[in-house]
C-alpha positions as MATLAB code, in Angstrom:
seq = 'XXXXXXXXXXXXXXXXXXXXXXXXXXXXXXXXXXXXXXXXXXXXXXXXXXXXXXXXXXXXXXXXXXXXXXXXXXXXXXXXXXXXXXXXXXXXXXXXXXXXXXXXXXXXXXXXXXXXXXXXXXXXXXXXXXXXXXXXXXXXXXXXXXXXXXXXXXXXXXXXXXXXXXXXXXXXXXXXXXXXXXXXXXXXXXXXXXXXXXXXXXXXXXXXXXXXXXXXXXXXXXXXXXXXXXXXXXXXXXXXXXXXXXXXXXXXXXXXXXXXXXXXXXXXXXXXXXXXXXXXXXXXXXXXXXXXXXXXXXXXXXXXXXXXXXXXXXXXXXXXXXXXXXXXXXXXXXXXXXXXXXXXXXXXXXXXXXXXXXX';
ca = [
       0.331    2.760  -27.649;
      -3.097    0.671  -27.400;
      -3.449    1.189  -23.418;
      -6.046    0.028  -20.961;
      -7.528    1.426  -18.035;
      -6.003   -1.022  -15.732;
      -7.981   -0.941  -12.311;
      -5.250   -4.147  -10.804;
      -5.079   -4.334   -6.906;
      -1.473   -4.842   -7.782;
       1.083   -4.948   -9.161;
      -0.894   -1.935  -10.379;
      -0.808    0.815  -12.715;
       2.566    2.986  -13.400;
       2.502    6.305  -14.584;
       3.506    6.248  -18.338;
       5.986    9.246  -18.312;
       7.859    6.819  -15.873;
       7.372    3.565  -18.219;
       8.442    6.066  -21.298;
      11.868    7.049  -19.462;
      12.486    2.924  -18.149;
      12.024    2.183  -21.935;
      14.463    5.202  -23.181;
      17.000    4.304  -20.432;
      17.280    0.478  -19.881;
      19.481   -0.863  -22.124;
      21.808    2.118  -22.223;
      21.524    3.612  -18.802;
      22.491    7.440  -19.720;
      25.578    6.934  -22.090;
      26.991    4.457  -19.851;
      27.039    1.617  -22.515;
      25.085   -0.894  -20.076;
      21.882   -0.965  -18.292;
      21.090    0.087  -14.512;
      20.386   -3.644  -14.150;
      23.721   -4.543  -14.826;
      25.479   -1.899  -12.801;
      27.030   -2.685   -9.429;
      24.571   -1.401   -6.250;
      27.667   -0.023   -4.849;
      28.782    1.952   -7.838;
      28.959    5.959   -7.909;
      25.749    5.554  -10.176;
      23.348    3.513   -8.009;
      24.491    4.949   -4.697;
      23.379    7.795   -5.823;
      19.890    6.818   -6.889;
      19.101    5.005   -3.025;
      20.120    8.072   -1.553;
      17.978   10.279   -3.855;
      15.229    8.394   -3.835;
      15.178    8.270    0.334;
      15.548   12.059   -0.208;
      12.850   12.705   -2.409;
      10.459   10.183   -0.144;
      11.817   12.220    2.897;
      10.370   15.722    0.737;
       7.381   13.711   -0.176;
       6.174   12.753    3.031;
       7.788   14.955    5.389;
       9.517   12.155    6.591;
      11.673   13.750    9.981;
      14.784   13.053   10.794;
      13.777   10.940   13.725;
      12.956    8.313   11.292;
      15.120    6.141    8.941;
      13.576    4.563    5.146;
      14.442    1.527    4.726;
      14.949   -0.207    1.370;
      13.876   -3.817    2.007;
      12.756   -7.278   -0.394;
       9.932   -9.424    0.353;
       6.775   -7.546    0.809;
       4.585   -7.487    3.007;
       3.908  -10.348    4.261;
       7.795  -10.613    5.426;
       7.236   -7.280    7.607;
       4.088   -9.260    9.281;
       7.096  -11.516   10.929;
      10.006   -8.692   10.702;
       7.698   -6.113   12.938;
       7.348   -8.559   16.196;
      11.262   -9.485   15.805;
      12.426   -6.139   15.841;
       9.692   -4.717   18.122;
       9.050   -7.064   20.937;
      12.139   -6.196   22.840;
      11.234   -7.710   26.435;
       7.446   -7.338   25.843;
       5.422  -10.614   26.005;
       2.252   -9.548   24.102;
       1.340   -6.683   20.866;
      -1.816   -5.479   20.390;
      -3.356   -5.626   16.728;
      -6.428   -3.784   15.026;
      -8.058   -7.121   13.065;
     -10.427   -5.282   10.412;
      -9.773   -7.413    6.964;
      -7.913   -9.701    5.338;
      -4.266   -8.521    5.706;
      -4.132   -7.327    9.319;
      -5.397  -11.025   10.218;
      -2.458  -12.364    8.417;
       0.177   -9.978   10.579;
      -2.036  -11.130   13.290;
      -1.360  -14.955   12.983;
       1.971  -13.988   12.504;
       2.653  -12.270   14.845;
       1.373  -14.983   17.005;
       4.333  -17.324   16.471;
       6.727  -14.943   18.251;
       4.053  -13.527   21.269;
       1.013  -13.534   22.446;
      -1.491  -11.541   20.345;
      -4.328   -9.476   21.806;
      -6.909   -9.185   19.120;
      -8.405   -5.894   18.395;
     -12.110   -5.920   16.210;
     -13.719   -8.737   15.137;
     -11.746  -11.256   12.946;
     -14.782  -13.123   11.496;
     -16.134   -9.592    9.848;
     -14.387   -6.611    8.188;
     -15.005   -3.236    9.288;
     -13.299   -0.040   11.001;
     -13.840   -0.203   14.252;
     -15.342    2.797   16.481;
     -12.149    4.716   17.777;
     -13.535    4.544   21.963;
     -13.224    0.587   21.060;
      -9.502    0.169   20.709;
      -8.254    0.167   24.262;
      -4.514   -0.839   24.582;
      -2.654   -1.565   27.703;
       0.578    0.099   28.801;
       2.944   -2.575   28.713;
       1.826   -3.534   24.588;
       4.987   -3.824   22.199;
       3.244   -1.828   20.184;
      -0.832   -1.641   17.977;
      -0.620   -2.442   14.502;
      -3.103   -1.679   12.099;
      -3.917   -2.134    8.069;
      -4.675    1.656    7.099;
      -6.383    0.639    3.870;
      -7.618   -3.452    3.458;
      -7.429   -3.490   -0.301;
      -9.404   -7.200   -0.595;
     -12.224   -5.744    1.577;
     -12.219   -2.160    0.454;
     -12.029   -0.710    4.086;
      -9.992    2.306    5.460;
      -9.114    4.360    8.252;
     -10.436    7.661    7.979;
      -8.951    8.146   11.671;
      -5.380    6.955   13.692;
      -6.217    4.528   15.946;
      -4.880    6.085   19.804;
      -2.855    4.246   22.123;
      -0.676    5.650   24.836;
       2.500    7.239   24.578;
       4.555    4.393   25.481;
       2.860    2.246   23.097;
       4.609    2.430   19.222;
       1.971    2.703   16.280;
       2.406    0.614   13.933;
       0.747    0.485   10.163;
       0.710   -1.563    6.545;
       0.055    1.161    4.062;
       0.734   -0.621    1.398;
      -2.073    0.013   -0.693;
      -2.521    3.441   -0.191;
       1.104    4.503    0.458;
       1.757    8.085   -1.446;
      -1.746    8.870   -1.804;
      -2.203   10.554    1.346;
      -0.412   12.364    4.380;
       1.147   10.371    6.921;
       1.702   11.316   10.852;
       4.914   10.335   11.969;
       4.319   12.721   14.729;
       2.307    9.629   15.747;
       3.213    7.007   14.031;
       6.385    5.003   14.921;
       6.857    2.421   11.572;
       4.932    2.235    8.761;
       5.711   -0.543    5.713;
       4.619   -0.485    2.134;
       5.060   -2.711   -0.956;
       5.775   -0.918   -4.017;
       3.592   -2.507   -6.115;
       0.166   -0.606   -5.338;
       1.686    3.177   -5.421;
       5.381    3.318   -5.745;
       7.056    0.777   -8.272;
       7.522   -2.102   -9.527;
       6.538   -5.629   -7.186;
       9.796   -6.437   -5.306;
      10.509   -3.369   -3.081;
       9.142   -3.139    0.445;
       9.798    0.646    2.064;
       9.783    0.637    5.967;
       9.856    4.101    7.812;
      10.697    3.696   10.992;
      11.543    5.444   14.511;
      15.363    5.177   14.792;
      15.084    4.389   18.808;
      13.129    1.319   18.001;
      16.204    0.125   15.789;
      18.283   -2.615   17.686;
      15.193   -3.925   19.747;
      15.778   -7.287   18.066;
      17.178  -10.171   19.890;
      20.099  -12.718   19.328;
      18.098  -14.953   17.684;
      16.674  -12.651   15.244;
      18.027  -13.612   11.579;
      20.106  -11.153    9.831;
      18.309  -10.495    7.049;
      15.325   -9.826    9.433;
      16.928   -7.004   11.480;
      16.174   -3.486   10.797;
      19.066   -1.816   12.371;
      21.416   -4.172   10.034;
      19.521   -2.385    6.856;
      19.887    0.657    8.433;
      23.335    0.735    9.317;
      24.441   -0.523    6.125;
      21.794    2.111    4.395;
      19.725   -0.473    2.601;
      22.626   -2.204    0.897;
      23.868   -5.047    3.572;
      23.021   -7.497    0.408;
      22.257   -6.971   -2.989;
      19.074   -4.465   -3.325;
      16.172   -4.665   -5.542;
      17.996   -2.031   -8.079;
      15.316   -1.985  -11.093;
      12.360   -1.560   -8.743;
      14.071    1.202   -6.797;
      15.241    3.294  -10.474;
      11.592    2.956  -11.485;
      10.040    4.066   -7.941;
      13.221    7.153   -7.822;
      10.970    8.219  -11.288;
       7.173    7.636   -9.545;
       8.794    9.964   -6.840;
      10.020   12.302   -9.621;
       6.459   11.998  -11.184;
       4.752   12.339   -8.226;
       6.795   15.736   -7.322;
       6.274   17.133  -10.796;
       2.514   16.620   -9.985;
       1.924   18.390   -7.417;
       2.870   15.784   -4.332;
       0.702   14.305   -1.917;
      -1.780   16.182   -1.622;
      -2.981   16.397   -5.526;
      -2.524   12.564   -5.146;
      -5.065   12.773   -2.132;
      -7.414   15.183   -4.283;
      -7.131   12.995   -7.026;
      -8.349   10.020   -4.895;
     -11.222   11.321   -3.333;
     -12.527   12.403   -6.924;
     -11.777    9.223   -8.871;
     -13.327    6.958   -5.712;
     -16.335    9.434   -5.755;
     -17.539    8.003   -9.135;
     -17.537    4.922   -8.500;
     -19.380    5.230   -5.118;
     -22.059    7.744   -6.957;
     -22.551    4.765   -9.574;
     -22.928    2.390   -7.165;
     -25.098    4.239   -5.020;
     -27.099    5.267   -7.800;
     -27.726    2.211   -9.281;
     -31.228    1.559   -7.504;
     -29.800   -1.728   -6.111;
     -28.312   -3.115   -9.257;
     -24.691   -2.765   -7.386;
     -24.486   -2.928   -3.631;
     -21.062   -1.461   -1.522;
     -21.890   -2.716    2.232;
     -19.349   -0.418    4.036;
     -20.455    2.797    6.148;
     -19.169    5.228    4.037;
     -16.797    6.506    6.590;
     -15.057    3.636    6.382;
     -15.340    3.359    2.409;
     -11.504    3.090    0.952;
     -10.311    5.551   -1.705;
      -8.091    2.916   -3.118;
      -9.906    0.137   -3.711;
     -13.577    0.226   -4.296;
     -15.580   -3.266   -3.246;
     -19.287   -3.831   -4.479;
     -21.278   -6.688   -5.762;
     -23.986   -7.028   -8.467;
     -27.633   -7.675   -7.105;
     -27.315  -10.393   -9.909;
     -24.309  -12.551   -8.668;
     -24.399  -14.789  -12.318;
     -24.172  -11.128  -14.010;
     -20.163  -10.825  -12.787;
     -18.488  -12.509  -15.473;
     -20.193  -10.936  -18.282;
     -19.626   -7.256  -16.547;
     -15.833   -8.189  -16.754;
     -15.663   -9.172  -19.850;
     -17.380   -6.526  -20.995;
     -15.690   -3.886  -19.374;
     -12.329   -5.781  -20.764;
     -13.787   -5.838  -24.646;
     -14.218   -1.463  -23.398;
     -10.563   -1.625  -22.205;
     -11.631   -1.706  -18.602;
      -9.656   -4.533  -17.043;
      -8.517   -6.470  -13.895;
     -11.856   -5.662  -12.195;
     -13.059   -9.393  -11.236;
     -13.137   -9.209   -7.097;
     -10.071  -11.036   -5.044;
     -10.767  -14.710   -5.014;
     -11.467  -14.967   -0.927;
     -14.630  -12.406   -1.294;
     -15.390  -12.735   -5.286;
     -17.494   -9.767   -6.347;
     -16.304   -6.820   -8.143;
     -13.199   -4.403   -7.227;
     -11.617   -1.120   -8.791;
      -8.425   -0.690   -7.970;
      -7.752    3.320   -7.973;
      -4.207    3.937   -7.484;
      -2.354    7.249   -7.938;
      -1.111    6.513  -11.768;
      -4.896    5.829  -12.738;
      -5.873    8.967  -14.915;
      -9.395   10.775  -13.345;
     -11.058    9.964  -16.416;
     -10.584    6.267  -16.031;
     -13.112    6.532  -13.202;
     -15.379    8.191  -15.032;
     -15.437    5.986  -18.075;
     -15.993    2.997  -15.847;
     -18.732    4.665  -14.391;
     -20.503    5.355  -17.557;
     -19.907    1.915  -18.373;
     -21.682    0.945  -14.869;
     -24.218    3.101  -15.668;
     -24.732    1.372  -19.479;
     -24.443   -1.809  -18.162;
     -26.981   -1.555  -15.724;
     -29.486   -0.303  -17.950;
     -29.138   -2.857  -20.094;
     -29.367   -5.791  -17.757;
     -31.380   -4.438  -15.091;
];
């Protein structure tokens, strides 16, 4: 295999053991004569796949029992509607943490079903200080991006809000790299695509007393307790993407878990901040670096018309998918769990080379 160092904000990089056992198994799905793909989702086979995988993402995360994991389709931007319909219950008004590009989308959303009381400032990106987010009593619940993967922001802290108040977060993008509180946390949501699978597969963890908050007028489809009562399979599930993110969990397991994931993280997102920083103003990051995301790292050339030749350079090294996301241009590295170390490393000795010679 000729492979790249693929630095994609998604669908990202997959770990190749996992790629090498999809190749071995898919069009003869362990001596069964046909592929997973072709198998019923409500077959002795696939059953037992869903419920391992919920099992070993239970193990992974320390998932408690108070909470169900749900197997759902659409992605994110589906949970920005599905959180107010299941969550609102009699509550008028939600409170959401505004910091980037993805938790104004839920935002505006979210404002179709209630009113909307806006957290941060919209017009910039940024964490905001923790005494800032004040949330009344009677809020459905505070949502909040953990990690903004276009503006390369994350929490390094859980936002408070009292008791009464559910905590909501999108962790898509850094989903499995890091330890979650559910102590604290009442639903969190994920697309596969960044850190678990295949694009098609949206996991939501959430508090089982929230379930059945929806109203009447809630669609089906759209109703967590109906997923959760029929354990994921009320229609037809995304079966590939869930085989292929049953292996990342195997993978990730066989690793070391979580925290080797986090470990790995901090080191591969070190790099490219020491390059950056060390660069004498040839590549500027903006963001405190408390706030700096381990995921995805954000900078810009002092040299703006330098950004197309620095990707196509770093593609001709086999460094690819690092041109910025089209709303902020730029530069971005995506640095998900699959990434090897060394990929970091090489693209910051190819920072370093480049900079020297177009300084």
């Amino acid at each position: 295999m000729n492979r790249v160092y693929n630095f994609s904000a998604g669908p990202g990089v997959l770990p190749v053991p996992v790629l090498e056992e999809v190749a071995k198994e898919f069009p003869d799905y362990h001596g069964t004569g046909m592929s997973l793909v072709e198998m019923s989702h409500r077959g002795q086979i696939f059953s037992q796949i869903i419920r391992e995988t919920r099992d070993l993402l239970r193990e992974l995360l320390s998932v408690p029992e108070t909470h169900d994991i749900l197997f759902l389709q659409g992605g994110g931007h589906m949970q920005f509607a599905m959180v107010p319909l299941n969550l609102l219950g009699a509550a008028a008004e939600a409170s959401y943490i505004v910091n980037g590009v993805w938790s104004k989308k839920a935002a505006a959303e979210a404002g179709k079903f209630c009113r909307v009381s806006v957290i941060g400032t919209p017009s910039r990106a940024q964490v905001p200080h923790p005494d800032s987010i004040n949330v009344p009593n009677d809020a459905a619940y505070l949502y909040y991006c953990m990690n903004e993967t276009v503006n390369g922001l994350e929490f390094n802290y859980i936002p408070r809000c009292p008791d009464c108040v559910p905590l909501v977060s999108d962790v898509s993008s850094n989903f499995l790299s890091r330890s979650i509180d559910f102590q604290r946390h009442a639903l969190v949501f994920a697309g596969a695509q960044k850190n678990f699978g295949p694009a098609g597969l949206t996991v939501v963890i959430v508090r089982r007393d929230l379930l059945g908050l929806a109203g009447e007028t809630c669609p089906t489809m759209l109703n967590y307790e109906v997923h959760s009562q029929a354990g994921s399979m009320y229609n037809t599930p995304p079966t590939f993407a869930i085989w292929v993110a049953n292996l990342v969990c195997k993978w990730l397991l066989s690793e070391g878990g979580v925290e080797v994931m986090n470990e790995r993280a901090r080191m591969r997102s070190q790099m490219i901040y020491k390059a950056i920083d060390g660069s004498d103003g040839f590549y500027t990051n903006t963001i405190p670096p408390n706030a700096r995301s381990r995921m995805n790292v954000v900078f810009n050339l002092r040299e703006e018309a330098l950004t197309d030749l620095f990707v196509k350079e770093a593609a001709d090294a086999g460094l690819v998918n690092l041109k910025g996301h089209r709303l902020v241009g730029g530069l971005r590295a995506s640095l998900y769990n699959a990434l090897p170390v060394q990929a970091a490393q090489v693209l910051a000795d190819f920072m370093a080379d480049f900079a020297s010679r177009h300084a």
